[in-house]
N, C-alpha and C positions, 0 to 999 in steps of 0.2 A: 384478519389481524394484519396491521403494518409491522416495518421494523424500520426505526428511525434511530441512527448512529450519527452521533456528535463528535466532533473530533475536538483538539486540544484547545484551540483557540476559541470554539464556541461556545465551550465550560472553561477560558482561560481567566475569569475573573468574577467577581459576588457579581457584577449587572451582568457577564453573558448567562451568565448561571439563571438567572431569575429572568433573563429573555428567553432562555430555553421554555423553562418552566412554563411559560404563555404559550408558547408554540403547542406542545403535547396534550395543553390541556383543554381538550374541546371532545369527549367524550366516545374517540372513536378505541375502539381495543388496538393495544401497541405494546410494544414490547421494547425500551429506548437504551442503546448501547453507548455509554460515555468513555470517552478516551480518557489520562489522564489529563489534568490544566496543562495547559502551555508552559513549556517551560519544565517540567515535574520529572519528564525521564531523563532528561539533557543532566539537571539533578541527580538524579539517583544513579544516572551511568558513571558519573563524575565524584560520588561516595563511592561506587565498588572498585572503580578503579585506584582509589588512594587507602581501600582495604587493602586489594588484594598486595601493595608494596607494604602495608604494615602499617602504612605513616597514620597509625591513627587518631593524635592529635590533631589532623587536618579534616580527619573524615569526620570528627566528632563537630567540627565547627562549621563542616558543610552542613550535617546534618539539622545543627541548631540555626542556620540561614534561615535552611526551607522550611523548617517548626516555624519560626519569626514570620515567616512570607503567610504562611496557612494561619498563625493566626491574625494577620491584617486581614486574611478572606473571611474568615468566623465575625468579626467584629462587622463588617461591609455587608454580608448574606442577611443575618438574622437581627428579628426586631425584641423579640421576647427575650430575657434572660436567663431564661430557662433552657431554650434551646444553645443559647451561646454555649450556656454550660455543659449542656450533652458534648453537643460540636470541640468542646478544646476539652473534654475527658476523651475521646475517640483521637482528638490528633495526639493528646499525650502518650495514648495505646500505642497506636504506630509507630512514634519516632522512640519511644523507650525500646522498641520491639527494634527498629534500625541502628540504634545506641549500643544494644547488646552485642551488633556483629564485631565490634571494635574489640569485644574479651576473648575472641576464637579465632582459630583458623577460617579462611577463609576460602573457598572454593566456588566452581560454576553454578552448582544446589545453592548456594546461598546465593550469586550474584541475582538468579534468576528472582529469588524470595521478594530480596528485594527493589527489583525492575515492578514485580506487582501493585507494590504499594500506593502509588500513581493512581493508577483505577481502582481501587479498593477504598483511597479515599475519595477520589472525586464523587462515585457514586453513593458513598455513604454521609458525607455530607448534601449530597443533593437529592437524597430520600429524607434528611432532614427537614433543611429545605420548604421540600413538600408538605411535607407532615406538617410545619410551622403554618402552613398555608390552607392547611386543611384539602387537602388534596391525596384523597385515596389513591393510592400506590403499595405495590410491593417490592422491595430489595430481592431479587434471585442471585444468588452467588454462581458466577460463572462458573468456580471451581469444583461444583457441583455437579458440573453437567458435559462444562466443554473437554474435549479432550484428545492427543495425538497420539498416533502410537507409536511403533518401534522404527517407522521410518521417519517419523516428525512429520506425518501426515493426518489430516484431521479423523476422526473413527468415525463416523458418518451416523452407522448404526447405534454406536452408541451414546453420540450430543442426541439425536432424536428421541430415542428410547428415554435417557434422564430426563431433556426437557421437558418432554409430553407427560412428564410423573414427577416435577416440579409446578408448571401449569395447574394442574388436576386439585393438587391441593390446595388451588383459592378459586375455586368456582363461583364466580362472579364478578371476579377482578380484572377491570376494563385496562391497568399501566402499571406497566413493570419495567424496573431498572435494573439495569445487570452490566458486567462491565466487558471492556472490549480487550482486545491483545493477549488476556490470560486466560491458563489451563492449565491442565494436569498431564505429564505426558505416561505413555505408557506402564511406569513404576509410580506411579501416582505421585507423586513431586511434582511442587510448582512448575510450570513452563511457562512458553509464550509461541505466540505466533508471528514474530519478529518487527522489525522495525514497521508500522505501518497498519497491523495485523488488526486494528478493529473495523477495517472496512471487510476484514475478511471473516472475523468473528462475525459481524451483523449478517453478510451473505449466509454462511452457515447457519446461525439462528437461523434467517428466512427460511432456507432449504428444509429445514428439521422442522419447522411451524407454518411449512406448505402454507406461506404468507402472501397477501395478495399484491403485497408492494414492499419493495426494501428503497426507504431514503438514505441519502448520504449527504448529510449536512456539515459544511465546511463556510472557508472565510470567502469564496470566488461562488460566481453565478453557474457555476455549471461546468461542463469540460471545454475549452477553447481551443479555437482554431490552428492557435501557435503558442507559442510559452509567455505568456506575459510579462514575464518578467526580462523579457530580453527584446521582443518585436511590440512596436507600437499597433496600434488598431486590431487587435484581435478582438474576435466577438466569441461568444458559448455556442455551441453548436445546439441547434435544440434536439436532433434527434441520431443517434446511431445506433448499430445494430450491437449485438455482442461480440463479435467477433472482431468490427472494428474496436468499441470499447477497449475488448484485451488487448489488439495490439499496443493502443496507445498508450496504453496502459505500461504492458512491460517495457517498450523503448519512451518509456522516460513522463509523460503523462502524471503531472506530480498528485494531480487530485485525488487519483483513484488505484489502489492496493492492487497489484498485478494478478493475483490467485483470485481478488473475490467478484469477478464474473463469472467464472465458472461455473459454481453450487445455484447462481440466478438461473442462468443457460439451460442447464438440467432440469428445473423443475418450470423452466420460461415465466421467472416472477421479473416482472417488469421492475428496472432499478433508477431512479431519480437523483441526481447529485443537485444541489440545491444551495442555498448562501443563507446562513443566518444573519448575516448582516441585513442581507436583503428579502427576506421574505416572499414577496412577491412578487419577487422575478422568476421567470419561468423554468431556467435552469437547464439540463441535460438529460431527456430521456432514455435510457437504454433498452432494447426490447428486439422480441422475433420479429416485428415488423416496422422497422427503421427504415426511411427513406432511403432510396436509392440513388444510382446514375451519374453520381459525381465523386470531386474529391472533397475529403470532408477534413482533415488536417493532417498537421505535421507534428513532430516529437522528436528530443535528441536524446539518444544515451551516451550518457560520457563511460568513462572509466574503462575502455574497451583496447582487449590486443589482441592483434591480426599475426596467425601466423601460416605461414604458406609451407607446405611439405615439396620441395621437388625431387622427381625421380623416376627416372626412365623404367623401372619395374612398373607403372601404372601403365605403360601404351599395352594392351591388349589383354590385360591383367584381370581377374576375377578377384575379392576378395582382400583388395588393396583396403580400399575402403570404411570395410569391416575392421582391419586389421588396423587400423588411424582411430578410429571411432573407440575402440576396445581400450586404446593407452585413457584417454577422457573417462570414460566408463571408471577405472579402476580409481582414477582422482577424483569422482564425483564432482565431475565439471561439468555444467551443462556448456554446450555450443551457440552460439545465435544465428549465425550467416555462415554461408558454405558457400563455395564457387569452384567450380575443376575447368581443367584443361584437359589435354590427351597426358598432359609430362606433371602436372602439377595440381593439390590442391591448398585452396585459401579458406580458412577458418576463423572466425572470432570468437573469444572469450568474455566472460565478465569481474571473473573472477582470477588471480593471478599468483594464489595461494599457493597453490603446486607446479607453477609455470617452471621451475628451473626441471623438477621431476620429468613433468610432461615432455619438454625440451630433449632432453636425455636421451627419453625411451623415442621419443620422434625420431632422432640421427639414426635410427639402423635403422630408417626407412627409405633416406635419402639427406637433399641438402635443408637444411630448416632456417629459415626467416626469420623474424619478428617486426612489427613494429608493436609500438606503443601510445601512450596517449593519442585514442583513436577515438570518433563517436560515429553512433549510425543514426544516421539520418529517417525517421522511417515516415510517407508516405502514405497514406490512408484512408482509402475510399472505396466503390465500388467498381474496379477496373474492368467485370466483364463486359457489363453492361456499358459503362463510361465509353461518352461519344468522342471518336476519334480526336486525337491531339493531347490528352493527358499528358500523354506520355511523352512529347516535343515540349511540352510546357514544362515541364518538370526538368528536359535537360538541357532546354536554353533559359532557365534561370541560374544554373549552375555552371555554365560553361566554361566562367573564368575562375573555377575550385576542381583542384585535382579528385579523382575520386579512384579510391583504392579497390572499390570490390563494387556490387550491383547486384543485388540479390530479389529477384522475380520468377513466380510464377509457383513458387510453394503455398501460398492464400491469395485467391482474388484481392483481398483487401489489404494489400501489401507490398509496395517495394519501396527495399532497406540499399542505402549508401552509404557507405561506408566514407569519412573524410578524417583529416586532420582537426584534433580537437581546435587548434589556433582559427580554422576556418568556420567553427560552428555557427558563431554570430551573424557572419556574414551570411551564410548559407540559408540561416534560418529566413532573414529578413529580402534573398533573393527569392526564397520561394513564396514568402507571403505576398512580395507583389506579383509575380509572377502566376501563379496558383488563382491564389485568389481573387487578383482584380480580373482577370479573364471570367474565373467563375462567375463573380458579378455581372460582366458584359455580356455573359452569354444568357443568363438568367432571366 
């Protein structure tokens, strides 16, 4: 069995919808995870936020937008009258159902309710759809099965356990639609898996349906070399391992959900990112046995603050370290980059939620830094093996960009530079010529 996850722009409209629908349907067992349409959470973020101030003669008229938009897509999808009619009795379900939050108080339980609704209709007008087409399929409700628990991590044991006893009851059914981003968490209430999360839902299905392939179908041919949307001539890489994947993934890599290589990794189900647009272009494969030897791209994260601890208590000191790490710990901050000296260390963040907190408890450790508007540059290939001069390439592309931090040698497939966000553009487009046309020449 595959799993082939859609993202928003591929079910953004009644023709990508009914291009999907060709794609899936050629007989192989699959299992297909849709995002909401394009466009649909941006929506719904944008009604909970004008609940949660009250205003809700505004949310009432967000909500009637998006009703108007869905049914321009019911009228464009179906040819039958019959299914119109199914199709705008289900969107009247929903939006009556998002109409009622405007009479009540409004909280996080509810924002989450209705973040769902995105995927609940997409895939339930696209079971329609189907069905209009004659095209056996079944609707599995994710909320059935997926699920996180008390630390808003996925229950492993038990998405497999439900699926495996959802599956069972259609013995003989070769395509099934279920939706991505949503679950149940812990107290069985609506959740999600945050901004992004149906690359990570589909990974997880895979994992739990011991699948022989997980696709990830998007609007780009695969993962590229450099950001396209900022460096010209970047091409898709066709093949990387996982490890490189995740990097590129977390520092910035916009195609692909930073968590959902892991659940592939573990069970080594090979992952494919691919373009609907394009079909049969070859795309990005991911896997235990990904080319080596070289360097395979670049990635930026913005949003990033550097702070340095100095303090003569660290020259010959045990348990400094510990003691830095523990303040983060208690704010639930992950760290990204780290750097020491004998007097001093450099840290970066992502998150800056607790940074004055953090800041605080840092002072009784010594003198404390910051900067701000930071991005790291990250770097990504096979460096053990990589034949000598990578590593000169990469810093005589850079030479005329200050770099605040350097962080190597914690993953072969990795080193992260840390710059001023103002220099990112340039940075990015010194290392594509740089990096790359050498790769070329050497090739």
């Amino acid at each position: 069995m595959k799993i082939l996850k859609f993202g928003g722009t591929s079910v953004g409209s009644a023709e990508r919808m009914k291009a999907v629908a060709s794609l899936i349907h050629n007989g192989e067992p699959k299992i297909v995870v849709l995002s909401a349409m394009s466009g649909t959470t941006n929506a719904l973020v944008q009604i909970a936020e004008t609940l949660y101030q009250n205003n809700h003669s505004e949310a009432k008229a967000l909500i009637q937008a998006l009703h108007d938009k869905y049914k321009q897509v019911v009228e464009e999808l179906y040819i039958t009258n019959d299914k119109k009619k199914q199709a705008n009795e289900l969107l009247t379900q929903h939006f009556e159902y998002l109409t009622a939050f405007t009479l009540d108080l409004f909280t996080i339980h509810e924002e989450r309710a209705v973040l769902a609704q995105g995927e609940l209709l997409s895939t339930a007008l696209f079971q329609l759809f189907l069905e209009e087409q004659s095209i056996n399929s079944v609707l599995l409700p994710a909320l059935s099965f997926m699920k996180i628990d008390e630390n808003e991590e996925p229950d492993n044991a038990y998405i497999e356990k439900q699926l495996r006893k959802e599956l069972e009851k259609y013995t003989g059914t070769e395509l099934f639609i279920t939706q991505g981003f949503i679950c149940r968490n812990a107290f069985g209430e609506i959740d999600n898996l945050k901004r992004g999360g149906s690359d990570y839902s589909a990974s997880l299905i895979g994992a739990a349906a011991d699948a022989s392939e997980i696709q990830i179908w998007t609007d780009i041919d695969g993962m590229h070399n450099n950001d396209p949307r900022i460096v010209k001539n970047t091409y898709p890489i066709a093949e990387l391992s996982f490890d490189e994947a995740a990097e590129l993934a977390y520092f910035g890599a916009k195609i692909l959900h930073p968590s959902s290589v892991l659940p592939a990794k573990q069970k080594n189900i090979p992952v494919k990112l691919l373009n609907t647009m394009q079909p049969e272009a070859k795309g990005t494969t991911i896997s235990a046995e990904a080319e080596g030897g070289r360097i395979k791209a670049v990635a930026a994260k913005d949003g990033i603050t550097a702070i340095k601890i100095k303090s003569g208590r660290m020259l010959l000191a045990y348990g400094f370290l510990r003691s830095v790490f523990e303040v983060f710990e208690r704010y639930k901050t992950p760290i990204d980059m780290i750097t020491t000296s004998e007097v001093a260390v450099s840290l970066t963040i992502d998150s800056d939620k607790y940074l004055n907190e953090i800041i605080s408890e840092l002072k009784e450790f010594g003198q404390v830094e910051v900067d701000r508007d930071q991005t790291i540059i990250c770097v990504v290939g096979d460096f053990i093996s990589e034949r000598s001069g990578s590593g000169l390439a990469i810093f005589e592309s850079l030479q005329h960009i200050a770099l605040r931090m350097i962080s190597y040698g914690g993953s072969k497939n990795n080193i992260s530079l840390l710059i001023n966000t103002t220099d990112k553009v340039e940075a990015l487009t010194k290392l594509n010529d740089g990096i790359f046309d050498r790769n070329s020449a050497d090739a």
